[in-house]
matplotlib code that plots the C-alpha trace (Angstrom):
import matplotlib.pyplot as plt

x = [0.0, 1.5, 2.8, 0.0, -3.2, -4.2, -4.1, -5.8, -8.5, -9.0, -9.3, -12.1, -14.1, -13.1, -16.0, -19.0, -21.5, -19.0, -18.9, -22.6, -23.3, -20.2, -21.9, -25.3, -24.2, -22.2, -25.0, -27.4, -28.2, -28.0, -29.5, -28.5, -32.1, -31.5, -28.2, -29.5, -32.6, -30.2, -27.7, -30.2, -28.8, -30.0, -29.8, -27.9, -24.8, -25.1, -24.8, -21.3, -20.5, -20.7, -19.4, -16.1, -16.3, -16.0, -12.7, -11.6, -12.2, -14.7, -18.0, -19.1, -21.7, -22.8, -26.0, -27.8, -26.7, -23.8, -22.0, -19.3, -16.0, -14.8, -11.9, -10.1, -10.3, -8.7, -6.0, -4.8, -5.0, -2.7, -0.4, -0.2, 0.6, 2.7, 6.0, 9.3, 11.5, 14.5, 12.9, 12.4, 15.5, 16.4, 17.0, 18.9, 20.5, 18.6, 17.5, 15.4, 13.3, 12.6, 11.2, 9.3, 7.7, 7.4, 4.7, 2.9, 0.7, 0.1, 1.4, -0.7, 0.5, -0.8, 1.0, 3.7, 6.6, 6.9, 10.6, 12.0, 14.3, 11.9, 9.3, 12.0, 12.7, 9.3, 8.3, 11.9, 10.0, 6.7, 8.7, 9.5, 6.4, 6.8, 9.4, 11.7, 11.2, 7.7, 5.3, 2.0, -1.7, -2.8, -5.4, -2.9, -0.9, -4.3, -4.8, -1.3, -1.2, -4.8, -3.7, -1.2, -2.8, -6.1, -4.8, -3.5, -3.4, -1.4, 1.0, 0.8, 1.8, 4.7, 6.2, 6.0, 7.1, 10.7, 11.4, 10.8, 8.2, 7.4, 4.2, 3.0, 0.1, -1.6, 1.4, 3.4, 6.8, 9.4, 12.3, 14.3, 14.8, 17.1, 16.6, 16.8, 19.5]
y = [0.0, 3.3, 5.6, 8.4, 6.0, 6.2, 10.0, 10.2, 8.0, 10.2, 13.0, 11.5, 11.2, 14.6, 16.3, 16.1, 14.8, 12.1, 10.9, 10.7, 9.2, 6.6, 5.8, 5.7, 2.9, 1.3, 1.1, -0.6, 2.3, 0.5, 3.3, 6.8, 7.9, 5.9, 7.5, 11.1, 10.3, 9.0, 11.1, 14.3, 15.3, 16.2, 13.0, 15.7, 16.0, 12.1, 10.9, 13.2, 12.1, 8.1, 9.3, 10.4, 7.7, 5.1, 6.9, 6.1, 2.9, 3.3, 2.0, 0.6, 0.0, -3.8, -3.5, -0.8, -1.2, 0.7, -1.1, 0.3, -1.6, -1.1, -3.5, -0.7, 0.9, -1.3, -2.4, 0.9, 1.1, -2.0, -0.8, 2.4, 0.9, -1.6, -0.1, 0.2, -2.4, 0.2, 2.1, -1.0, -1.1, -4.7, -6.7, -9.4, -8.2, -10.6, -8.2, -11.2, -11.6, -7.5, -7.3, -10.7, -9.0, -5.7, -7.3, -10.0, -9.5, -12.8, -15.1, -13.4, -11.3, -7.6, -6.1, -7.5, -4.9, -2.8, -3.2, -6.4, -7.0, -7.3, -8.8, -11.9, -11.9, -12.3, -14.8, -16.9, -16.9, -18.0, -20.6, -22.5, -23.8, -26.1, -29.1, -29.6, -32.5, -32.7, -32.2, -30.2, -29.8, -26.9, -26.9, -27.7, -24.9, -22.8, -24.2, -23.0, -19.8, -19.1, -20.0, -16.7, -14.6, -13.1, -13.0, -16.5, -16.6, -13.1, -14.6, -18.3, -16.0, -14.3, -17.2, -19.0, -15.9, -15.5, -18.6, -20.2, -22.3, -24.0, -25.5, -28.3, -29.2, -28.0, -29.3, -26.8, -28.3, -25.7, -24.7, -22.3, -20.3, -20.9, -24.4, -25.1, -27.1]
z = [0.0, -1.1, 2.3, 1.4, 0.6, 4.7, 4.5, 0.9, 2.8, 5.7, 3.5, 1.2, 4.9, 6.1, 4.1, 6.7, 3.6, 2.5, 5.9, 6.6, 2.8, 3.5, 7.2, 5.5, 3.1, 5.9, 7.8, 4.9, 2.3, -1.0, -3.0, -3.7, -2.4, 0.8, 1.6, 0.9, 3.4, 6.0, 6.1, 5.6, 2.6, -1.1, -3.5, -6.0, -3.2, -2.3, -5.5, -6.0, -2.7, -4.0, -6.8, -5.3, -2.3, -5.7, -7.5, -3.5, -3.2, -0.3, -2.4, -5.0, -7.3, -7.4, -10.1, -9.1, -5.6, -3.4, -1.3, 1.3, 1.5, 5.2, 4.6, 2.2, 5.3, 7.7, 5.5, 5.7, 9.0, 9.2, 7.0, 8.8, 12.3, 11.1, 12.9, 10.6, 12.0, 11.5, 14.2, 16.3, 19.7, 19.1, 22.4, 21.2, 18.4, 15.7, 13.1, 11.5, 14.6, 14.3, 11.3, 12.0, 14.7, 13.0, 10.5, 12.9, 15.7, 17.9, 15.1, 12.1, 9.5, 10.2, 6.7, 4.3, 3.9, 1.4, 1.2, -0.3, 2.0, 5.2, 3.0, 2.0, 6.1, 6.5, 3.6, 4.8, 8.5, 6.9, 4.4, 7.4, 8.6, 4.9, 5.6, 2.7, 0.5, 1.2, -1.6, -0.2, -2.1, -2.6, 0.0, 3.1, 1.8, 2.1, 5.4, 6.9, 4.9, 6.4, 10.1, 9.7, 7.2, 6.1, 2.6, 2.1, -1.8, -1.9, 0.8, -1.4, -4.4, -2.5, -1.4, -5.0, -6.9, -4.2, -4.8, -1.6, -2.5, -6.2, -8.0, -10.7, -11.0, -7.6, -5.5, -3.9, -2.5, -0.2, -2.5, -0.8, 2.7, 5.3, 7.5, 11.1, 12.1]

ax = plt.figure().add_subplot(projection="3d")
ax.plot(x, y, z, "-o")
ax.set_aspect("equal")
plt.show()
């Protein structure tokens, strides 16, 4: 997520009638005439309002339908607290362990980093939950991915595309990362 996109976000609900038409549609509004009535406004404004809530992100149309999409929101709210692990006092003096714990909250993956070289930390640390030599369907690697991610098929991707997993035909098998000894 690019640095400004939580600010450009906040800005798009600073406007007291985009706040009250996004809220209305949160809330159930599914038609421009139903956000205007709830959040007391003329359907002329409301329908700019979902008009520039859309070019944001924070509806969309679905038919003839709006529909909000809180999770735009919270990713960016994840990707803004996620700390920089370069501004993280390290204890031990593992860097790895940092910027694990930069990106995780109680085992799950709050944000992948931006920067390649914390995201190939990370992605090492998630690689080892796959034991070499073992071949893995895709649905197991779904199941672990899942157990440490809410976005298991961008995390499945990651790991495949760094080369520390590989695929053929749905079997996924670990190819690279470091190894416990």
């Amino acid at each position: 997520m690019p640095a400004g996109e939580p600010l450009r976000l906040l800005s798009l609900l600073s406007a007291p009638e985009r706040l009250r038409i996004f809220s209305a549609v949160v809330l159930g509004a599914t038609t421009t005439d139903d956000a205007a009535e709830r959040a007391g406004i003329p359907v002329r404004e409301a329908l700019r309002c979902l008009g520039r809530l859309e070019r944001g992100g924070l509806v969309e149309r679905r038919g003839a339908r709006w529909a909000a999409r809180p999770d735009v929101l919270g990713d960016a709210v994840a990707a803004a607290s996620a700390p920089d692990p370069s501004d993280l006092a390290e204890e031990d003096g593992d860097e790895a362990d940092s910027a694990v714990a930069a990106f995780t909250r109680d085992g799950h993956i709050v944000a992948l980093p931006v920067r390649r070289s914390e995201r190939l930390v990370l992605l090492d640390h998630v690689a080892r939950a796959f034991e070499p030599g073992v071949r893995y369907a895709e649905a197991e690697v779904n199941a672990v991915l899942r157990s440490i991610s809410t976005d298991h098929a961008t995390l499945r991707r990651s790991l495949v595309d760094e080369g520390f997993l590989d695929r053929d035909t749905g079997h996924y098998w670990r190819c690279g990362g470091t190894v416990d000894v």
